[in-house]
C-alpha positions as CSV (number, residue, x, y, z in Angstrom):
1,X,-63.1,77.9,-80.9
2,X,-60.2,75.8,-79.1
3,X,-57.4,74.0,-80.9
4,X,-58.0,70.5,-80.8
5,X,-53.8,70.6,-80.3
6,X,-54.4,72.1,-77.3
7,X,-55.4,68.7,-75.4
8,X,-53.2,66.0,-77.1
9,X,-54.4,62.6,-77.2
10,X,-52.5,60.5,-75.3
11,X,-52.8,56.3,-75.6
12,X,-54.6,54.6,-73.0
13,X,-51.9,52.9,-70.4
14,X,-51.6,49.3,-70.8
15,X,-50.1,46.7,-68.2
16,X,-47.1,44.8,-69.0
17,X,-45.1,43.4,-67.0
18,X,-42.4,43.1,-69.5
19,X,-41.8,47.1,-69.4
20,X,-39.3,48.2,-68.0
21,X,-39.0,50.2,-64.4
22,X,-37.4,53.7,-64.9
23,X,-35.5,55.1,-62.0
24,X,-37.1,57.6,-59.8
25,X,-36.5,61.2,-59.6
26,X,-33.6,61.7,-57.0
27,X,-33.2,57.8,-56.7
28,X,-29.2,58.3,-55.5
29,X,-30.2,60.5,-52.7
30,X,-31.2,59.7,-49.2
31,X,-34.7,59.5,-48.3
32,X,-34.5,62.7,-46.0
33,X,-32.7,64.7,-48.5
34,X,-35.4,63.4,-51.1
35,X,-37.9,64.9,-49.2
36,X,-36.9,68.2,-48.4
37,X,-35.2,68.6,-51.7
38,X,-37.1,66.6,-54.8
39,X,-39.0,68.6,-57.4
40,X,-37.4,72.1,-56.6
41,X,-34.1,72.8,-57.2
42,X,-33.3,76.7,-57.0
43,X,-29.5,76.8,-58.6
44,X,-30.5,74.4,-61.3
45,X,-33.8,75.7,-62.8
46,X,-34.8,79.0,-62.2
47,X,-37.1,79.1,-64.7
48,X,-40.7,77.9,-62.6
49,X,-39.1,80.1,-59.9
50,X,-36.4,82.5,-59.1
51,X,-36.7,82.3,-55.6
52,X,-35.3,79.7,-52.7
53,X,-38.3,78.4,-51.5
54,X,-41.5,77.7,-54.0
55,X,-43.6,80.1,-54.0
56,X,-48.2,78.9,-53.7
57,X,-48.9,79.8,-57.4
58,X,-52.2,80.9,-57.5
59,X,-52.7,81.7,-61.0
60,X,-55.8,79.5,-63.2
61,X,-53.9,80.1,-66.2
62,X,-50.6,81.2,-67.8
63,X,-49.8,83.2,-70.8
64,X,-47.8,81.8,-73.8
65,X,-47.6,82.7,-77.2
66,X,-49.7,80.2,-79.5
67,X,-50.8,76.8,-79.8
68,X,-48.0,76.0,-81.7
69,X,-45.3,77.1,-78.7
70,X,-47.4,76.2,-75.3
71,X,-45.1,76.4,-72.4
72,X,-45.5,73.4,-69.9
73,X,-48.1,75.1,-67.9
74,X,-50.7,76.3,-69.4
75,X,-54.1,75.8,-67.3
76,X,-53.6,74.9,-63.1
77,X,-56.4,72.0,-63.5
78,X,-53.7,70.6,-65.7
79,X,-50.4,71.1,-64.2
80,X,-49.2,74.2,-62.0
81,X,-45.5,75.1,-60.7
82,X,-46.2,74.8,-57.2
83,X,-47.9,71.3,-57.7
84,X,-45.6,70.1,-60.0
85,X,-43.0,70.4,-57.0
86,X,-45.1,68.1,-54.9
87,X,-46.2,65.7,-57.7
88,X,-42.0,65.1,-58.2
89,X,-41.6,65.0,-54.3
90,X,-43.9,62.3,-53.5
91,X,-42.5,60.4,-57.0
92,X,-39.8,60.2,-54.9
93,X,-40.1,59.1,-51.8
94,X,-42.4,56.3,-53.1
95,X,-40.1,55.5,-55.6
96,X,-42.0,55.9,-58.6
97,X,-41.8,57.4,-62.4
98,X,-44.2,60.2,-61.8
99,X,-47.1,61.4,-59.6
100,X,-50.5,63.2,-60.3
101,X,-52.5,65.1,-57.2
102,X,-55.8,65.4,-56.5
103,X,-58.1,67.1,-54.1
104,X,-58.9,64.1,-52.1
105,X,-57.5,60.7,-51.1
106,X,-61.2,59.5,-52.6
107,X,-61.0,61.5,-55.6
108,X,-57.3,60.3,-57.4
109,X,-58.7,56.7,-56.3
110,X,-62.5,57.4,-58.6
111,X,-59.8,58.9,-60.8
112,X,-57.8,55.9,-61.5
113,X,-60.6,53.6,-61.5
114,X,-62.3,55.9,-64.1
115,X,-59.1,55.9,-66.2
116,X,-58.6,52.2,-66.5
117,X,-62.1,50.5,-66.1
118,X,-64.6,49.8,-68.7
119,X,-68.0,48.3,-68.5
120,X,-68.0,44.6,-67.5
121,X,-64.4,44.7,-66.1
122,X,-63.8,43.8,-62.1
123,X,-62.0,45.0,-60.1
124,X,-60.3,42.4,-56.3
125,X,-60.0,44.0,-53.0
126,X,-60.8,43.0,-49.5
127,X,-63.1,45.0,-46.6
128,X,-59.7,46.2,-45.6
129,X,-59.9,49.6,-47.1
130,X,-61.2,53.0,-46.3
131,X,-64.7,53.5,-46.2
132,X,-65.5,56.0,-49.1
133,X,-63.3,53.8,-51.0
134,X,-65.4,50.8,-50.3
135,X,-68.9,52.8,-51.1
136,X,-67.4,53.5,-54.4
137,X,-66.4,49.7,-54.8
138,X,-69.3,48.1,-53.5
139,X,-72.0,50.6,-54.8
140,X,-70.8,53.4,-57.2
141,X,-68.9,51.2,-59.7
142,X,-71.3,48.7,-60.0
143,X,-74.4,50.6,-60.2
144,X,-73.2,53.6,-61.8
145,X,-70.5,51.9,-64.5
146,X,-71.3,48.8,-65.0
147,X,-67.6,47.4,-63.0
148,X,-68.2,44.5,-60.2
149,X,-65.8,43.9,-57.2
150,X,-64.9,40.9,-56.3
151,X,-63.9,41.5,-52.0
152,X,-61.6,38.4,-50.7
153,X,-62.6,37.0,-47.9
154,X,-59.1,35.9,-46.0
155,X,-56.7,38.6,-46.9
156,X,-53.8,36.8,-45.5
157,X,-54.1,34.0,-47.3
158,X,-53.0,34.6,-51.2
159,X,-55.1,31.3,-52.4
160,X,-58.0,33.3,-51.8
161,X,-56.7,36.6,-53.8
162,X,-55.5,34.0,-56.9
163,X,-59.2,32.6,-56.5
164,X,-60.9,35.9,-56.8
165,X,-59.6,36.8,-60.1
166,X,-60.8,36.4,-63.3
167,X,-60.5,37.0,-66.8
168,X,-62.5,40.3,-66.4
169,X,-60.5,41.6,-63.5
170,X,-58.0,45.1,-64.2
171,X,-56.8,46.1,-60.6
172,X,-56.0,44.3,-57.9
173,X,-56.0,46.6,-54.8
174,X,-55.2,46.4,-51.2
175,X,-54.8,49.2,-48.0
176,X,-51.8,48.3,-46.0
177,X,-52.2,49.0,-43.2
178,X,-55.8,49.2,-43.5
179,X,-58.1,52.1,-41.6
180,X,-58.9,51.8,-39.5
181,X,-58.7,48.2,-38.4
182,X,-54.7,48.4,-39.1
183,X,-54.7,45.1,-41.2
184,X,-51.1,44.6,-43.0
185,X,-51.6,42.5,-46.0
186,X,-48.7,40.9,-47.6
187,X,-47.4,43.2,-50.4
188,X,-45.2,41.2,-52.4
189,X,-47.4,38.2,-52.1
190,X,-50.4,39.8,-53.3
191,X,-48.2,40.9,-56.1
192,X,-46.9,38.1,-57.2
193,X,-50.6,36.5,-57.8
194,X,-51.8,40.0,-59.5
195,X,-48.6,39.5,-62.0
196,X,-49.5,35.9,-61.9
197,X,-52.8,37.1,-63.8
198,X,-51.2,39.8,-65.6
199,X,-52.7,42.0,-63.5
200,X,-51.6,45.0,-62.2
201,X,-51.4,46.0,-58.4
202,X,-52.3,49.2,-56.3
203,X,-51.6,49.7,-52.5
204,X,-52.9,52.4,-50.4
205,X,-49.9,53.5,-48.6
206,X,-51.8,56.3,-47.2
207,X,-51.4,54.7,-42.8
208,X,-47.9,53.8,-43.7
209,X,-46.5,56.5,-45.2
210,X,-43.3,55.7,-48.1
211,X,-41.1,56.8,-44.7
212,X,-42.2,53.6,-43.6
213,X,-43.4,51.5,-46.1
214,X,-41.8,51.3,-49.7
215,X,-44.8,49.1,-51.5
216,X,-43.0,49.8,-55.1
217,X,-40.2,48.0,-54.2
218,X,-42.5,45.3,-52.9
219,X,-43.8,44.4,-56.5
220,X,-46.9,46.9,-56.4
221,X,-47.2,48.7,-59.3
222,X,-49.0,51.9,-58.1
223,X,-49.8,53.9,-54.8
224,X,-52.2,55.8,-54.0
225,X,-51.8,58.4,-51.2
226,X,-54.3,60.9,-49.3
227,X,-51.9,63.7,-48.1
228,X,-54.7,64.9,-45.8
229,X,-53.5,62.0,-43.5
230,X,-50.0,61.9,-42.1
231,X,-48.2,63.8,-45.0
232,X,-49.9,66.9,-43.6
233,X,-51.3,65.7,-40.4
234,X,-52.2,68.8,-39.2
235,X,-55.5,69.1,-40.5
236,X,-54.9,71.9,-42.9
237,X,-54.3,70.1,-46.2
238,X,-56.8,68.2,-48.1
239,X,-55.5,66.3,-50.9
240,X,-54.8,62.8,-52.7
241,X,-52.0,61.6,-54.5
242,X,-51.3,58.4,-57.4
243,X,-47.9,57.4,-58.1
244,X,-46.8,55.0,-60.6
245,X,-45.7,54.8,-64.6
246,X,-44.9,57.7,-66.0
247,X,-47.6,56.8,-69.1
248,X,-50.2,55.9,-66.2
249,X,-50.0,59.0,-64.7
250,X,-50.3,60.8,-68.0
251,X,-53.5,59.0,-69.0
252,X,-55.2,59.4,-65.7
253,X,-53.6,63.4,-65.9
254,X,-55.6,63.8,-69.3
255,X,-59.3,61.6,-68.4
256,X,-59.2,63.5,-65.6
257,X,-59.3,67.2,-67.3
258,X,-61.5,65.7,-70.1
259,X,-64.0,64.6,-67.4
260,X,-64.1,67.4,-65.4
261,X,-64.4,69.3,-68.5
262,X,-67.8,66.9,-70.0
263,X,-69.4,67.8,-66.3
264,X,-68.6,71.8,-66.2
């Protein structure tokens, strides 16, 4: 029978705008040296690896001793070295707390929306986002849990995304720049009405990349990423990525597992 210590509770994230920002990992270096170098460390840590470049672990699961001295890795769905070195990497360059990956761009984003949505919340976007992203807005959230979207109808204009929220709305969430149409929505605009509402932000910085495009530092309070795109850009990865609070990240972490575990 498993140890109910073995999947910690961890309190659901909540907004505030009062909390304050912690510095990202490798915040003092430059971006280029953030991104060859963030999340790995060979002289520093040996302990994940004892090697100079990080090794693809490919184990499901790791040995440790007991449930009452778990190492940090302990099951891959959960957390795995080799992930763990992206995860930091892409923290960094976007300029975040913390980072959790995914298999698809579509899949952190059902993720998050899973995570913080309940039913009878909304959520305000615009038809400026990717298309699977949009079937799950207009379709799979409201048919399947009970979460309307409220889609603003002049994206330029920030009077229209103050009009479309409400009390019930939890995310506000724009794709800048959008695909495919290449749309560039005001960041910091759109931010300052979310926060007007007490409402938190989330920008698709997937077309941009953060080598262009730093929405954190525009007032967003999340990214969402699908490394399939230009990270990789080769079309051998397949992945998606969510940066933002540490405690955010954690919460969306642990739903994750625990949903993946209710459907297996």
């Amino acid at each position: 029978m498993a140890d109910a210590r073995q999947y910690p509770k961890i309190e659901p994230w909540q907004f505030d705008l009062k909390s304050p920002r912690q510095p990202s990992l490798d915040a003092d270096r430059q971006f280029d040296t953030r991104a060859l170098h963030s999340g790995f460390h060979p002289i520093e840590d040996t302990t994940n690896f004892r090697t100079f470049v990080p090794p693809i672990v490919q184990s499901a699961t790791f040995p440790y001793e007991s449930f009452d001295n778990r190492p940090t890795y302990v099951y891959s769905r959960n957390r795995n070295p080799t992930t763990n070195v992206l995860e930091d990497r892409l923290a960094a360059l976007e300029g975040g707390e913390a980072c959790v990956t995914s298999s698809s761009g579509s899949q952190m984003l059902f993720n998050l929306l899973l995570t913080m949505l309940h039913p009878g919340d909304s959520i305000v976007t615009s038809l400026h986002i990717f298309g699977e992203g949009y079937k799950q807005a207009s379709t799979i959230l409201p048919e399947r849990l009970g979460v309307s979207c409220n889609f603003v109808a002049n994206p330029a204009d920030p009077e229209e995304w103050d009009r479309a929220i409400d009390s019930t709305t939890r995310l506000v969430w724009v794709e800048t720049p959008s695909n495919p149409s290449l749309f560039v929505t005001d960041i910091a605009a759109v931010a300052a009405v979310a926060h007007s509402h007490g409402v938190p932000l989330l920008v698709d910085n997937t077309t941009a990349t953060a080598a262009l495009q730093k929405p954190i530092d525009l007032g967003a309070d999340m990214v969402l990423l699908s490394i399939t795109k230009f990270l990789s850009g080769n079309a051998s990865v397949l992945g998606g990525a969510l940066i933002g609070p540490r405690a955010l990240i954690e919460d969306v972490r642990m739903n994750t597992i625990e949903f993946v575990g209710a459907v297996l």
